[in-house]
N, C-alpha and C positions, 0 to 999 in steps of 0.2 A: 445468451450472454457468455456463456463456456468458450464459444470459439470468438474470436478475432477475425473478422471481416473487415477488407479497407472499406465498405459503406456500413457498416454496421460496429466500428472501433465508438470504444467509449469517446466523449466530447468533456465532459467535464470533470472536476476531481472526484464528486461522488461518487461516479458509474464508473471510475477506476479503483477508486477504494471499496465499492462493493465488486466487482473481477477480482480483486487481490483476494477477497474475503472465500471467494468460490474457490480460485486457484487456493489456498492455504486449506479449504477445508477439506480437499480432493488431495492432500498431500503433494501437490505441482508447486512445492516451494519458492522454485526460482522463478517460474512464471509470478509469482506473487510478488515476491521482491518487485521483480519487473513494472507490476503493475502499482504495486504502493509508493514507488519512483514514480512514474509517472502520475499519484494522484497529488506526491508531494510539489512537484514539478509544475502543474498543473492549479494547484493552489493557491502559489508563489502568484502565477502571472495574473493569477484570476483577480486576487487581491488587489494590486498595483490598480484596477482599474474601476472597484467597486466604492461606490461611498454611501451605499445604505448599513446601515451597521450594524442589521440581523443578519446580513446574508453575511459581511465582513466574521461575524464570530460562525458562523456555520463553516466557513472557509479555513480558520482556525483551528476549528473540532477536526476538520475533517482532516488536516496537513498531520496536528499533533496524532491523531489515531492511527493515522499511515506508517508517520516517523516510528512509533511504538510499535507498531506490527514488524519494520523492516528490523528493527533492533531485536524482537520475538525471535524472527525468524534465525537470523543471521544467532543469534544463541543457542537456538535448537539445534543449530546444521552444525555448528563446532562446536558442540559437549564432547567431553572427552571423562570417562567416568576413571578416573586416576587411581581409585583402590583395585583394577580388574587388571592395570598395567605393570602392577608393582605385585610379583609374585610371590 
C-alpha cells in the first residue's frame, strides 16, 4: 500500500487516510498531505450519496481526521523556532 499503482490506487476515503497515515509515518510529508486531500475529497463525494447513517458518521470521522492531519502536517513543515533567529 506504500506505493501507488494506477490498479492498485486506494478507492475510498479510508485506504487514503490509512496512505496518508503510512506516508506521515515514513516522514513523506507531502505524499501525505496529498493523500489526506484526497481522503478529504473523497469523503465529500462519498457522503452526497450515502444514507445509512453508520457509514454517513464513519465518512465524518474519517474527513474530520484527515482535515487534522493536513493542518498536523502543514504545522510541522512551517515551525520556525523564533528564539534561535533572534541572536
Amino acid at each position: 500500500m506504500t506505493e501507488k499503482k494506477s490498479n492498485n490506487e486506494p478507492r475510498s476515503a479510508s485506504e487514503w487516510y490509512d496512505l496518508g497515515c503510512v506516508y506521515r509515518k515514513n516522514g513523506e510529508f507531502g505524499e501525505a498531505v496529498n493523500a489526506f486531500r484526497a481522503a478529504i475529497e473523497e469523503a465529500g463525494a462519498q457522503m452526497q450519496l450515502v444514507d445509512d447513517a453508520d457509514l454517513l458518521e464513519r465518512l465524518v470521522s474519517v474527513r474530520e481526521k484527515a482535515e487534522a492531519s493536513v493542518g498536523l502536517i502543514l504545522r510541522i513543515t512551517s515551525f520556525v523556532n523564533k528564539d534561535l533567529m533572534n541572536p
